[in-house]
Structures are given as C-alpha cells and as structure tokens.
N, C-alpha and C positions, 0 to 999 in steps of 0.2 A: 663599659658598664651600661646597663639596660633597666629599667624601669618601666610594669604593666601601668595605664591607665584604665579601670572600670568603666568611668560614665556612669550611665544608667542599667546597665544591662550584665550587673555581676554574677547573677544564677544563671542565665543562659550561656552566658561567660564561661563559667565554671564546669556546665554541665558539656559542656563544646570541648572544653579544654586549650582556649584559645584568650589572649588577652582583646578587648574592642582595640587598644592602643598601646603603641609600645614607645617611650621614649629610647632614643639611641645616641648618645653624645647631642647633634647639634639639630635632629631631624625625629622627627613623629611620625612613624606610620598607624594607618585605621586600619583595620578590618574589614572589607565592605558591612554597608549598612544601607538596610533596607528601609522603607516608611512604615513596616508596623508600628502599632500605638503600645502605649506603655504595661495595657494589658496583653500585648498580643497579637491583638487581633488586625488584619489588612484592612484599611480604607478600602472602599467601593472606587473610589473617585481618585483621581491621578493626581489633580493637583495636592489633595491633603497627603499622597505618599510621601511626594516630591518634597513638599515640604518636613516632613516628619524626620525623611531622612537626612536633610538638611540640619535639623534641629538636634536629631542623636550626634553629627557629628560635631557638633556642636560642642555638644555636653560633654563627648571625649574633652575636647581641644581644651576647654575649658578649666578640665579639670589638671591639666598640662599648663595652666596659667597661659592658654594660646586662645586668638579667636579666629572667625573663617580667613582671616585677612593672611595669617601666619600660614596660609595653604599653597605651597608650588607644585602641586600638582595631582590632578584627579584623575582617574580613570573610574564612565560610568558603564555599566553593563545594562540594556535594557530590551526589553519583551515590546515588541508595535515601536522600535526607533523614532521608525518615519512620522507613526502615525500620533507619538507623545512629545517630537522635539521640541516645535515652537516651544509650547507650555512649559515642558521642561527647562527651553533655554531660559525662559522667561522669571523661572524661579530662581532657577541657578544665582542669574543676573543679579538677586536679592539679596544675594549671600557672598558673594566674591566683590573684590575690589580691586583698583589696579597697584603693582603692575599684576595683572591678570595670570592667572597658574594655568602651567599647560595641560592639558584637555583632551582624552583619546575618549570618543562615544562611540560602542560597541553595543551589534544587536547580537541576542543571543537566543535560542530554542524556549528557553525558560531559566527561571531562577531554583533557587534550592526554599525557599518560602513560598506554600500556595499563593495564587493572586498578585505577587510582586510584581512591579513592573519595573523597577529601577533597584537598581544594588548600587553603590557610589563607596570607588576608596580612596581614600588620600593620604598622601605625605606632604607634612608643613615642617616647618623651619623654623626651631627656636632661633631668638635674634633679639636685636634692637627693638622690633615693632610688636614682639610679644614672648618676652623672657619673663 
C-alpha cells in the first residue's frame, strides 16, 4: 500500500501528475526538489537555493510525520558542481545528522527549472527515529 505526500507544492504536483512524496511500507521516496521560493520564482544566489531545497524537503518529510534525520539517502544533481560544492556541502551539513545517509553528487548540463542549480532526491526511513 502506497500513500502521495503533497508538501507544499500540490498545484504543480498535480499539474506534473507526479506525487512530491510517496510513502511505501517502511521508506519515503521525494521527488527531486529544486530551491524555488514558494512563489516560484529562482533565487539569484546559491546558498538561498540550497537551502530552500533543503526546507521543500523538508515540508514533504514532515508531513510523513519524518524529519531530515529520517533520510538514508540522497542523490544531488547539480549545474557548476565544482564550482557550488563547498557551499553546498556546507548547507547540506545543516540538515543531515549522523548516522550520515549515503550521498551520490552529480553534475549535470542543466536542470528542468530555469536558473536551478541543485535538484536533491531522497529516500528516508520510516522507524523508531521518525514514525
């Protein structure tokens, strides 16, 4: 049995035809999620991406009664890797706790969102630390 989580992002949800989150027995997968802001529109600036997309996953997990800690594993896609990792790792590090979820960082041509420079998906683990 399968159960959508929305988040925040149930119109573009719908108009995609794609859930942000899907519970699945004992595991939560996301959707990638980008750092646009709630209207839409891309930050200029990398670190407010980084973070934004951090906080959309968030709001999924959240709403799965998980928080980022409930996270085993991430896969980011991103535009200038080299040239955003520090910062990025930097943010990440705000958000993750141990024991630490494993981590595949991928550069890519471009995203499917003008301006994106990170996409992030993840699968967490309903459990003990966030049922």
């Amino acid at each position: 049995m399968k159960r959508a989580l929305l988040g925040r992002g149930s119109a573009a949800a719908a108009a995609l035809k794609l859930s942000p989150g899907i519970v699945a027995g004992d595991f939560v997968f996301l959707t990638g999620m980008t750092g646009s802001r709630a209207d839409g529109s891309m930050p200029l600036e990398p670190e407010e991406q980084f973070r934004a997309a951090f906080d959309k996953i968030g709001a999924v997990l959240a709403e799965g009664g998980l928080g980022h800690d409930a996270i085993v594993e991430m896969t980011s896609y991103h535009v200038g890797l080299r040239e955003h990792f520090d910062l990025f790792n930097k943010v990440r590090s705000g958000y993750v706790s141990e024991p630490f979820p494993a981590w595949t960082a991928v550069e890519v041509a471009g995203l499917r969102r003008e301006g994106a420079l990170v996409e992030i998906r993840v699968v967490a683990m309903r459990g003990p630390r966030g049922e």
